[in-house]
C-alpha positions in Angstrom: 28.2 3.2 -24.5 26.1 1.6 -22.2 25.5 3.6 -18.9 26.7 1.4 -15.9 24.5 1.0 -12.6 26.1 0.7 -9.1 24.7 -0.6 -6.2 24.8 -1.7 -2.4 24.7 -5.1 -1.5 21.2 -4.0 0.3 19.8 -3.8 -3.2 21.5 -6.4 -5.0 18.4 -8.1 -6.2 16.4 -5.2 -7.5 19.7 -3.2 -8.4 20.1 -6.6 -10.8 17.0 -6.5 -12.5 16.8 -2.8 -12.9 19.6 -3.1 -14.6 18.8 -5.9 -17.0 15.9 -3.7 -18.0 17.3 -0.9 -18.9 20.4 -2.5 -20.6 22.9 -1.1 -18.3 25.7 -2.8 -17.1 26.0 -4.0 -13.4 28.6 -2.3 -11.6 29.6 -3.4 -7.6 30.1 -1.0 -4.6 32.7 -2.7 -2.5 31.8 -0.9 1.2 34.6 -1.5 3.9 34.0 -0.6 7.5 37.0 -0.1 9.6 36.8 -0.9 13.5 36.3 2.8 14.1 32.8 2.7 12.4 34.7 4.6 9.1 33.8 3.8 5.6 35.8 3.2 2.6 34.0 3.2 -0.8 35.4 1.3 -3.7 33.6 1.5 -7.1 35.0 -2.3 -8.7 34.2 -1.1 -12.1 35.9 1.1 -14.4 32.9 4.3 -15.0 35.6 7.0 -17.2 33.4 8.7 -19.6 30.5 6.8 -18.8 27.0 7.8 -17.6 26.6 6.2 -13.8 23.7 5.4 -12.3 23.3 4.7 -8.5 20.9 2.4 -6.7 20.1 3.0 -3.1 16.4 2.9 -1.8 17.2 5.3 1.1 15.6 3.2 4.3 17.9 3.7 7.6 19.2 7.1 5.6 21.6 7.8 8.4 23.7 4.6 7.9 23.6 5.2 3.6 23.9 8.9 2.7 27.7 9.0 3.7 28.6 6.3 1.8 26.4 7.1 -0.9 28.2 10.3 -0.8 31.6 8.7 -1.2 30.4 6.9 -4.1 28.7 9.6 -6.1 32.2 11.9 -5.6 34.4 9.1 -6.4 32.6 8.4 -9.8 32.9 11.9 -10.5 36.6 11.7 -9.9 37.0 8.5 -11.8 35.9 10.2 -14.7 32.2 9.6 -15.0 30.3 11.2 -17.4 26.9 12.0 -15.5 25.8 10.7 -12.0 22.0 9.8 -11.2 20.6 8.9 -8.3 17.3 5.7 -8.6 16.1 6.2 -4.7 12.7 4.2 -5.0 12.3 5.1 -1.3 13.5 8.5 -0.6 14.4 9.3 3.2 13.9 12.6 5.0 10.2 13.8 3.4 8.0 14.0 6.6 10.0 16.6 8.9 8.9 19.5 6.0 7.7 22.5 8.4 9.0 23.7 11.2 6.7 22.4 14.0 8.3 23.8 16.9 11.4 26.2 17.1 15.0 25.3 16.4 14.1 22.4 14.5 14.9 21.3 11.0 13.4 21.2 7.8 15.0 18.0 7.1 13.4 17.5 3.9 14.8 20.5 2.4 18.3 20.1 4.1 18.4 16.2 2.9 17.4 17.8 -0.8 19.9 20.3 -0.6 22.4 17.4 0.1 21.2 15.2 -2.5 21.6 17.8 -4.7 25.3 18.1 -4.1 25.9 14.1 -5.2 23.7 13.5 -8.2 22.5 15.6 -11.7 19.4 13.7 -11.6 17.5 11.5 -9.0 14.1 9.1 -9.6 12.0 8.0 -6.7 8.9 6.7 -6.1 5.5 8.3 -4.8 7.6 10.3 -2.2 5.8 11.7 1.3 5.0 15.0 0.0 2.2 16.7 2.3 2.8 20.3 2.5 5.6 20.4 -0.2 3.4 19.4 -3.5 6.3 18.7 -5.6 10.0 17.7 -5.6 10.7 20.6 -7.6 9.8 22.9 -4.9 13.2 21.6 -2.6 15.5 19.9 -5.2 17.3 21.9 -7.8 17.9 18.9 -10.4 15.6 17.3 -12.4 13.7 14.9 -11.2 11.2 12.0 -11.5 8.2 11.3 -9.4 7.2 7.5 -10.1 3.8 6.4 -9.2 2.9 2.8 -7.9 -0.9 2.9 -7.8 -1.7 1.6 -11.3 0.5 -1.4 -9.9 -1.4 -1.3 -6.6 -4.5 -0.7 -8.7 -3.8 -3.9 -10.4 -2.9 -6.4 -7.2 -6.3 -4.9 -5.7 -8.3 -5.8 -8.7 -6.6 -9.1 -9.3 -6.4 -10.1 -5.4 -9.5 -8.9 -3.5 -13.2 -8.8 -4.4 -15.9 -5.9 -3.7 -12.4 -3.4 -2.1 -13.5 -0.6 -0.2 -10.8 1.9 -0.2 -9.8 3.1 2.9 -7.1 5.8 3.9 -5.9 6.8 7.5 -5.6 10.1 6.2 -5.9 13.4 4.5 -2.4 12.7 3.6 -3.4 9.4 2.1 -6.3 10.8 0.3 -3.9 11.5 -3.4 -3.4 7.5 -3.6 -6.7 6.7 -2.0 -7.7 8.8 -4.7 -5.9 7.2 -8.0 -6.7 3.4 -6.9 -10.5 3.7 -6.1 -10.9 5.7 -9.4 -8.7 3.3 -11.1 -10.7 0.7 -9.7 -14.5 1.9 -9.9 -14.5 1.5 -6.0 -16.1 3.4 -3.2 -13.3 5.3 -1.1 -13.1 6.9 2.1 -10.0 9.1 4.2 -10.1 9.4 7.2 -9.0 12.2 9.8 -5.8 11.3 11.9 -4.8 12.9 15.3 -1.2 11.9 16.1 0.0 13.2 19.6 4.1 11.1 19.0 5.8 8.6 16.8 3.6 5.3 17.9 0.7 7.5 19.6 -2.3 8.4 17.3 -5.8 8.0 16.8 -8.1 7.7 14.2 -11.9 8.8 13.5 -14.5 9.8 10.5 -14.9 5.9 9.9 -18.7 5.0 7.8 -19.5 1.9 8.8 -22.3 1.6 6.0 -19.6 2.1 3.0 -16.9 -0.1 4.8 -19.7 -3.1 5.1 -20.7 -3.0 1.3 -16.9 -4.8 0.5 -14.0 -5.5 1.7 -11.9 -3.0 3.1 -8.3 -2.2 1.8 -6.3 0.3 3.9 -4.0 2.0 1.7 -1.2 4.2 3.3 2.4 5.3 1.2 4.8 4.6 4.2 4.1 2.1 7.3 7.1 1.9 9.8 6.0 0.9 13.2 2.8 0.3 11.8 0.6 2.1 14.4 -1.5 4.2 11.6 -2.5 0.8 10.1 -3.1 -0.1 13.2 -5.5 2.3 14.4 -7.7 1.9 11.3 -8.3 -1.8 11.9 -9.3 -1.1 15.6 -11.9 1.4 14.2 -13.3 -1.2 11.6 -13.1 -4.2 14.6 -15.2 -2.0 16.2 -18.2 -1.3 13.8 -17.7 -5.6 13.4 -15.3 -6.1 10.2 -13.0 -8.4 11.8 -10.6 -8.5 8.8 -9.5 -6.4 6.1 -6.4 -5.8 3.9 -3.4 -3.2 4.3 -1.6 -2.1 0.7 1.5 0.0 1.7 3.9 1.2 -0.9 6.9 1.6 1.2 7.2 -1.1 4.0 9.6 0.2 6.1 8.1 -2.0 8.7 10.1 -2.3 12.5 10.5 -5.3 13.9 7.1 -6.9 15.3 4.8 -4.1 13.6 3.8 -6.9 10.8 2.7 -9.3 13.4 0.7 -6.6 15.0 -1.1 -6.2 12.5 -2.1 -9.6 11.5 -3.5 -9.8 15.3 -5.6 -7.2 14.6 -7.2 -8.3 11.3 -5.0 -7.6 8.7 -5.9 -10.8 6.8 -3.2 -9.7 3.8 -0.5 -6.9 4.3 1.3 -6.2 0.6 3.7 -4.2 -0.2 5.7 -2.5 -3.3 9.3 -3.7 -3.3 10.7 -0.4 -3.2 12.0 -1.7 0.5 13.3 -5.1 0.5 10.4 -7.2 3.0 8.5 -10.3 3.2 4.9 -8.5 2.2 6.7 -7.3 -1.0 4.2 -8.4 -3.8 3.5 -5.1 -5.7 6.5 -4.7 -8.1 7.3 -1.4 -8.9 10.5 -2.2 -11.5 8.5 -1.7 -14.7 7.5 1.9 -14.3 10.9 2.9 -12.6 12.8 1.4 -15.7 10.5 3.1 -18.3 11.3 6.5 -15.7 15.0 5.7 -16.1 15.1 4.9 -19.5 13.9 9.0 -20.1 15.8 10.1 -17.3 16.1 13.6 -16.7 19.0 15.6 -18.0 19.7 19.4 -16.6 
């Protein structure tokens, strides 16, 4: 029997073709919200004895894991075989250390949680800095997707002479992949961050940025800031415009637009996140990881 993927309405339209890739069915999530701010759950499709997949790129986390919650429990109730988890943006990975005391490891408690809901979960290039592998906080299988040979691709098809540029050291594993991939000259560079929209940026060559054209490649941009910071440094050693290649674009209202009046002549993204700059497309490699999803 075909295993049968459920979705949010967020992610209809990659939910859709997902699903079409990997010969599963397309199952609905019906999600009522009563005045009180409550949800109710309602899986339209029957999933008895069947393996169930759910879809739910995990941007604004807060408002989805409940929910999501419901939904994985209620299969399981219904009957459901197995229950996997396809998160092509996975929430929570940046708070992974205690910086100061009392606060939470969030990316180990949001693993933990995860863990609860799903026997299997499949993401894509999660924000893994001092935690080098999913493994290390999640006790089901999972699948680590990459996006760079995709990002590889638009650079090589899309922008001549790239000179691959990342904000930082955390950067420097994709920077790595794409200017190999590519044949290109790369640089990181060294990031001081001081709060959420408040950083700086140094270590920039102006010889190696000036022999191409530079592509800024970072695996989440939010408020954008990072990117931000980077094209000052290149405006000022005279490289007016450049590129920015993000694979999550979890971008807050005005931070594209920023951008683009700082020199960001193209801004793409994967379309792990539903956005305008989406142009990368990730579905290809997530279905093949699906298709061999893990088991326990």
């Amino acid at each position: 029997m075909k295993p049968i993927l459920f979705c949010f309405s967020d992610d209809d339209r990659l939910a859709q073709r997902l699903a079409a890739t990997i010969d599963a069915d397309l199952g609905a999530i019906r999600l009522h919200r009563f005045p009180d701010g409550e949800s109710l759950v309602t899986l339209q499709q029957d999933c008895a004895g069947r393996d169930v997949i759910l879809f739910c790129t995990l941007t604004d986390a807060d408002r989805k894991t409940l929910p999501l919650y419901f939904a994985a429990t209620t299969a399981r109730e219904l009957g459901a075989r197995s229950v996997g988890l396809v998160a092509p943006y996975l929430a929570y990975m940046r708070q992974d250390h205690r910086f100061t005391p009392g606060q939470s490891i969030s990316a180990q408690s949001y693993a933990e949680l995860l863990c609860t809901l799903v026997d299997w979960l499949v993401t894509v290039d999660p924000h893994l800095h001092r935690i080098d592998s999913l493994s290390r906080i999640f006790s089901i299988p999972t699948v680590a997707v990459s996006a760079m040979p995709a990002v590889a691709e638009w650079i090589r098809t899309n922008i001549p002479d790239p000179v691959i540029v990342g904000p930082d050291h955390e950067s420097a594993q994709w920077v790595d992949k794409v200017a190999h991939a590519l044949s290109a000259p790369c640089m990181v560079l060294e990031k001081i961050r001081s709060g959420d929209r408040n950083v700086k940026v140094k270590g920039l060559d102006p010889d190696m940025v000036g022999r191409g054209h530079p592509v800024v490649i970072d695996d989440i941009s939010s408020s954008g800031h990072t990117l931000a910071e980077v094209l000052k440094e290149l405006s000022s050693v005279g490289i007016r415009t450049a590129t920015c290649v993000v694979v999550h674009g979890v971008f807050t209202p005005g931070a594209v637009e920023m951008l683009q009046t700082l020199g960001a002549k193209q801004i793409a993204s994967t379309n792990t996140v539903p956005h305008p700059t989406n142009s990368i497309d990730i579905i290809p490699p997530l279905a093949e990881a699906v298709k061999q999803r893990p088991r326990r």
